[in-house]
C-alpha positions in Angstrom: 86.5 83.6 109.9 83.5 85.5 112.1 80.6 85.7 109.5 80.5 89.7 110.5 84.1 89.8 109.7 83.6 88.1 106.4 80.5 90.3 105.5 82.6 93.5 106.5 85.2 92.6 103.9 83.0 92.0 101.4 81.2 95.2 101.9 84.8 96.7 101.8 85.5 95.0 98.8 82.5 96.2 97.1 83.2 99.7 97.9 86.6 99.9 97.0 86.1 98.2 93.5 83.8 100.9 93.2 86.1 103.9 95.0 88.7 102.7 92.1 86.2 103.7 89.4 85.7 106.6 90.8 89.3 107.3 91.6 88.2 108.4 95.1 91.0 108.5 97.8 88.9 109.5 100.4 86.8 106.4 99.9 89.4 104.1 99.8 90.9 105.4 102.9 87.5 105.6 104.6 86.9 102.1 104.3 90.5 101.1 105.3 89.3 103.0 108.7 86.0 101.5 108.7 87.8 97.8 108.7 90.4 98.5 111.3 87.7 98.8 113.5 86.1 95.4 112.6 89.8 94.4 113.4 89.9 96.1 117.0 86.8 94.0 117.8 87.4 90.8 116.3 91.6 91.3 116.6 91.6 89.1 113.1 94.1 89.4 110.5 92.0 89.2 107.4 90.6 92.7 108.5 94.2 94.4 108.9 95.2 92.6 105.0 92.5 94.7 103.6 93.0 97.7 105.5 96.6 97.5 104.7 96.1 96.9 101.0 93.2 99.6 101.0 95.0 102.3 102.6 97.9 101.5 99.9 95.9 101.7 97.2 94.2 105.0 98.3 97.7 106.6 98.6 98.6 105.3 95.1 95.9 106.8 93.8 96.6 110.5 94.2 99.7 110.1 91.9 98.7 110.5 88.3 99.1 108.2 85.4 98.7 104.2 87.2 96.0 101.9 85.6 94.2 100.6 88.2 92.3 97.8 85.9 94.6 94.9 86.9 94.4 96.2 91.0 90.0 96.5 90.4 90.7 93.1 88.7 92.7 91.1 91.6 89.6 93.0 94.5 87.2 91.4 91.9 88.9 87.9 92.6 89.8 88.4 96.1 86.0 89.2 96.7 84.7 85.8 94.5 87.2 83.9 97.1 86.3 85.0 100.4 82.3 84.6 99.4 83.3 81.3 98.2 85.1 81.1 101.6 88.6 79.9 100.0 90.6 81.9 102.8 93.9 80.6 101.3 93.1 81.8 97.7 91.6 85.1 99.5 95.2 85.9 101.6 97.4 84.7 98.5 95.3 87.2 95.9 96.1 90.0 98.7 99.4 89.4 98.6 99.7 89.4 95.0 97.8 92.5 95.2 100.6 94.0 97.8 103.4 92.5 95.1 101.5 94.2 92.5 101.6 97.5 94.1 105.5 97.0 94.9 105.7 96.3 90.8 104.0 99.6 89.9 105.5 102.1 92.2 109.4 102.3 93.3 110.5 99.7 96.1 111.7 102.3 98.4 108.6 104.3 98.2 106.2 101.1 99.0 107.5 99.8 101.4 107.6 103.0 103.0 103.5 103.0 102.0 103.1 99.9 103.1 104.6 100.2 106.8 103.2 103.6 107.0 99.7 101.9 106.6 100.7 99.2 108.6 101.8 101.8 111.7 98.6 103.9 110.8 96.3 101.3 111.6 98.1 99.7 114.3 97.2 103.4 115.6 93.6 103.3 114.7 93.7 99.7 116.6 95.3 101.1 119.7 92.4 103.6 120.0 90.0 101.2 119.5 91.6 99.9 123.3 94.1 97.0 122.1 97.8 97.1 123.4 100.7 98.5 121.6 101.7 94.8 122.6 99.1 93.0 120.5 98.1 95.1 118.0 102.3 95.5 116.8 102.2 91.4 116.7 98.8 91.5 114.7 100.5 94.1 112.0 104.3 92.4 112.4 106.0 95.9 113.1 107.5 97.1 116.3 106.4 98.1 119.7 108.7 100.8 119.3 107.7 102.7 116.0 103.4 102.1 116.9 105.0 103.8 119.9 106.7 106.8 118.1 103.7 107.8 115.8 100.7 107.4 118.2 103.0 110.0 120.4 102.7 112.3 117.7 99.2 112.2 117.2 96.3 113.3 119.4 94.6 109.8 119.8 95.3 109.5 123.4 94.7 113.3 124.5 91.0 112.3 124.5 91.2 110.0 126.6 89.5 110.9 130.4 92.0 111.4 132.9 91.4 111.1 137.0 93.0 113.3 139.3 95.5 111.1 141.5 93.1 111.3 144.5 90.5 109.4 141.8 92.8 107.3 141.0 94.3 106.4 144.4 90.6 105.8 145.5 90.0 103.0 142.3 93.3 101.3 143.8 91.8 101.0 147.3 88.7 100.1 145.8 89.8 97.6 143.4 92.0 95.5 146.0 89.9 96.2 149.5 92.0 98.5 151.2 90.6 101.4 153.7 91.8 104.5 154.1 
């Protein structure tokens, strides 16, 4: 793992043990954002577990009545084994983490969390300039629904647009031809 990978998680880690004593959404979700970008430069998977699991958790946490001591609990040990750098340990408490959340809310309704989070910040990683290719390998859903939701957002309307004439000019440009 990239030492700035590893010290983003842990910062991430940090705040969301903290976001969950505060029971702050916003926070969680922020710093699900916040590693998806670590994720779009370094195109690692540890980043996308974490963003995946935070984005979860800050959906869960809008609904009333869920202890979140054992979730706190398994981010406290995930943290001690990614400083300790025990990868293994760290991906296996994360997983737990994700079969913990399935436990506490309805199947149906998790896994729908779940690849919702996962298509979210394939999105977020397709802004950030990686292909729907890639980025739908990375987060194991398909070309085809990363496709459908960034369609429906507004990600790409910001992106600068040439004129054909610009564009036709770059061609030429790019492979030597004269006009």
């Amino acid at each position: 793992m990239h030492p700035t990978v590893k010290q983003d998680i842990l910062a991430a880690l940090d705040g969301a043990i903290a976001a969950i004593d505060k029971h702050d959404a916003d926070g969680l979700h922020h710093l699900s954002n916040t590693t998806i970008h670590c994720a779009s430069i370094f195109q690692d998977g540890y980043s996308i577990e974490i963003a995946v699991v935070l984005y979860a958790l800050s959906k869960m946490i809008l609904r009333d009545g869920i202890s979140f001591s054992t979730f706190k609990a398994q981010l406290e040990r995930a943290r001690s084994f990614l400083s300790a750098d025990n990868y293994a340990r760290y991906s296996a408490t994360l997983q737990q983490l994700m079969d913990r959340i399935g436990a506490q809310e309805r199947k149906d309704y998790v896994r729908h969390v779940i690849n919702d989070a996962r298509i979210k910040k394939g999105s977020r990683l397709y802004e950030h300039g990686i292909s729907v290719a890639k980025t739908a390998e990375v987060l194991g859903i398909s070309q085809w629904e990363l496709m459908s939701y960034v369609g429906k957002t507004t990600a790409t309307d910001d992106l600068p647009k040439a004129n054909v004439k610009q564009r036709l000019h770059l061609a030429r440009e790019l492979f030597g031809v004269r006009p």
